[in-house]
C-alpha positions in Angstrom: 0.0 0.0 0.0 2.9 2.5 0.5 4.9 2.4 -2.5 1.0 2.7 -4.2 0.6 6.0 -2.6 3.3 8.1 -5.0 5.3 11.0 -4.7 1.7 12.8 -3.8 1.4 11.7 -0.1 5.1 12.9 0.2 4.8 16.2 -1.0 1.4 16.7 1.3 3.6 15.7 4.3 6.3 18.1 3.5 3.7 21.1 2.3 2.3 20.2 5.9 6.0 20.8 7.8 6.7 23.9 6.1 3.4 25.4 6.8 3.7 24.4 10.6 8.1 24.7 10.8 8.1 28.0 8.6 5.0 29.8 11.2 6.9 28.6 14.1 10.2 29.9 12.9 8.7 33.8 12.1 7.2 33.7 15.7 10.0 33.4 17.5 11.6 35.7 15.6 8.9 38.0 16.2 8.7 37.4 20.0 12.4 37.9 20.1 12.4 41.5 19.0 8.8 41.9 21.1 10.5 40.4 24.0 13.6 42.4 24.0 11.8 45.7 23.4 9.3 44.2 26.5 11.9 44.3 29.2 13.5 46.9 28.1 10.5 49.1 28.5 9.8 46.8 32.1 12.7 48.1 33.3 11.9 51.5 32.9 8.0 51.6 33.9 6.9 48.4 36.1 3.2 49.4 34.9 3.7 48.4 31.6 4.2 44.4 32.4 0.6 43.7 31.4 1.2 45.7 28.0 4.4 43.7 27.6 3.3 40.5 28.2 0.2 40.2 26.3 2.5 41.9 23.2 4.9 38.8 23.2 2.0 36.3 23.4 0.6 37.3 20.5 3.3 36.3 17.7 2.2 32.8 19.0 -0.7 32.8 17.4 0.8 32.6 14.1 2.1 29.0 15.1 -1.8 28.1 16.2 -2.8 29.3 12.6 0.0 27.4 11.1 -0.6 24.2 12.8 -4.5 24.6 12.1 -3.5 24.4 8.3 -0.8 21.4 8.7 -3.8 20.0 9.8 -6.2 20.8 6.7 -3.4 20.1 4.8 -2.9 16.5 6.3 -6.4 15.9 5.5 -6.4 16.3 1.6 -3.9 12.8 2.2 -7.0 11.2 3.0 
C-alpha cells in the first residue's frame, strides 16, 4: 500500500511541515524582538508588564494558525 501511494502523499507531508516549521520559525523571531523591546520598557516603567506580556504572546498565534492548516493540509492525504 505504500509504494501505491506516490510522490503525492510525500509532497502533502512536507507542504504540511513547512506550513507548521516556517510559522513557528517567524514567531520566534517576532517574540524575540517583542521580547527584548518588552523588558526593556519593564525596566523603565513596572506598569507596563501587562502591555508587555500580552504583546509577546501574541506572535504565538501565528504558530496556532500554522498548525491549524498542517492539519487541513494532512487531511487532503485522506
Amino acid at each position: 500500500m505504500a509504494a501505491e501511494a506516490g510522490i503525492g502523499v510525500g509532497l502533502i507531508a512536507l507542504s504540511a511541515s513547512l506550513a507548521f516549521g516556517l510559522s513557528a520559525i517567524a514567531s520566534a523571531i517576532a517574540e524575540k524582538s517583542i521580547g527584548t523591546a518588552a523588558v526593556g520598557a519593564l525596566a523603565e516603567k513596572e506598569e507596563l508588564f501587562g502591555k508587555g506580556l500580552i504583546l509577546t504572546v501574541i506572535p504565538e498565534t501565528l504558530v496556532i494558525f500554522g498548525l491549524v492548516v498542517a492539519i487541513l493540509i494532512m487531511g487532503m492525504a485522506g
